[in-house]
C-alpha positions in Angstrom: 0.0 0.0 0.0 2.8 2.4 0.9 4.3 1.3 -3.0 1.2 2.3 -4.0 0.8 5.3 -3.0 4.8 6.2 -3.7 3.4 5.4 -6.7 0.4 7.9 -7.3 2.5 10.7 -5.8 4.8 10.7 -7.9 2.8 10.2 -11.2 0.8 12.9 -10.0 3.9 14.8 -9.5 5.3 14.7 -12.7 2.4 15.5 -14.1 2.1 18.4 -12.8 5.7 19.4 -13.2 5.5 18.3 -16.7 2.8 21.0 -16.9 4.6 23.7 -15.4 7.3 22.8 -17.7 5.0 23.4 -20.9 3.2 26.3 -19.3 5.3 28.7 -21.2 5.1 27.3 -24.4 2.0 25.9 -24.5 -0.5 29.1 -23.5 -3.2 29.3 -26.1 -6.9 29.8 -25.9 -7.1 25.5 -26.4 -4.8 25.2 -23.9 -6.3 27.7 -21.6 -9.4 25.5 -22.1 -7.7 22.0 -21.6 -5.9 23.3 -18.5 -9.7 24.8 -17.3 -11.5 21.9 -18.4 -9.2 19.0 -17.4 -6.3 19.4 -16.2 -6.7 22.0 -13.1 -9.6 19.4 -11.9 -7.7 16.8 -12.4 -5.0 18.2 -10.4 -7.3 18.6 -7.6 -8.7 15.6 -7.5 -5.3 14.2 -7.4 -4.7 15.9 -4.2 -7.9 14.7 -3.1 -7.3 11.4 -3.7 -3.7 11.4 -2.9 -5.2 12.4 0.8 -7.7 10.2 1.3 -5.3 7.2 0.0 -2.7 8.4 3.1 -5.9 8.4 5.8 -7.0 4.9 4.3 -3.8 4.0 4.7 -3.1 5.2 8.2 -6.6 4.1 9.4 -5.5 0.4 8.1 -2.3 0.5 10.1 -4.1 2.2 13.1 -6.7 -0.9 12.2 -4.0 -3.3 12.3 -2.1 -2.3 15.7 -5.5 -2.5 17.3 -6.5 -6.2 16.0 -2.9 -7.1 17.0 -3.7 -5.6 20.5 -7.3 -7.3 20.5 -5.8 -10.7 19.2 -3.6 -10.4 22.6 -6.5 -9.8 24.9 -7.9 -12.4 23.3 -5.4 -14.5 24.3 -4.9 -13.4 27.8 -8.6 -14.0 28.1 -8.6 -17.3 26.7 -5.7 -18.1 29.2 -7.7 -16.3 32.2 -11.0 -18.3 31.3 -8.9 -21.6 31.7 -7.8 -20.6 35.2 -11.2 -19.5 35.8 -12.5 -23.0 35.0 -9.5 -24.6 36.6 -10.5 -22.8 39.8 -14.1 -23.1 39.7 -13.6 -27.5 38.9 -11.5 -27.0 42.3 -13.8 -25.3 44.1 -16.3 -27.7 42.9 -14.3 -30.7 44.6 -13.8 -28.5 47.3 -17.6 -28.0 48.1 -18.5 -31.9 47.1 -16.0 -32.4 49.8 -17.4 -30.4 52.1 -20.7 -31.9 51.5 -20.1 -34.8 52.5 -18.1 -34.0 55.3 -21.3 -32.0 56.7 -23.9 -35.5 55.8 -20.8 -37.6 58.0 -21.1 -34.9 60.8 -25.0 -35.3 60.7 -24.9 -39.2 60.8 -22.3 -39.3 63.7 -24.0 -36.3 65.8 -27.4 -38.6 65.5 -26.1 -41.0 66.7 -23.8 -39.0 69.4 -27.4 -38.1 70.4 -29.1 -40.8 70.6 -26.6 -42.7 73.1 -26.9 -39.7 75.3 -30.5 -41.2 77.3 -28.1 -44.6 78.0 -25.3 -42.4 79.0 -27.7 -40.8 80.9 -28.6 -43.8 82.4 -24.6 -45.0 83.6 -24.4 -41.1 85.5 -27.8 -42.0 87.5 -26.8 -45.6 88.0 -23.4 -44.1 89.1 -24.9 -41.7 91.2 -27.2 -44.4 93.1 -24.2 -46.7 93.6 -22.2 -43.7 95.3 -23.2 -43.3 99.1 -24.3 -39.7 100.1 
């Protein structure tokens, strides 16, 4: 792209150089009207052009840094997300764990419970077998 317009500047310049050139010798009424007609608007609208072709151009390579930038976020996204999930599966294992943990605690305090009447039973029997 940067060949390119190289390229289209300096077409356009010699052009316009080859005009300035022939400007002295070539100064008729036809001329006049070729120059009017044509060639004046044409030199404009190389300018123009020549312009817009160097913003294209820089908005492309402003266009291309950022989808370089975005493929990296991307990336360190994609890399994030896995720890994410990593961490989450964990935590997942974690809380499973815990789970069942909490159903072994309410099995074993059930029945920690439910022997307290007989324990309750060995302290009064102890109690009556002491003298007072």
């Amino acid at each position: 792209m940067e060949d390119a317009l190289w390229r289209l500047t300096q077409q356009s310049r010699t052009l316009q150089d080859f005009r300035k050139d022939i400007s002295g010798v070539w100064s008729d009424t036809v001329a006049r009207e070729l120059n009017s007609r044509y060639l004046n608007p044409h030199e404009e609208d190389d300018q123009e052009i020549i312009k817009a072709f160097r913003e294209q151009n820089e908005a492309l390579e402003q266009a291309k840094e950022k989808l370089r930038i975005a493929s990296e976020q991307a990336k360190e996204a994609a890399e994030l997300s896995a720890k994410v999930v990593e961490s989450l599966e964990f935590t997942q294992q974690e809380l499973n764990s815990a789970y069942k943990s909490y159903d072994l605690y309410i099995q074993y305090h059930a029945e920690a419970r439910s022997h307290l009447p007989l324990v309750q039973q060995f302290i009064n029997k102890a109690n009556d077998a002491c003298p007072k």
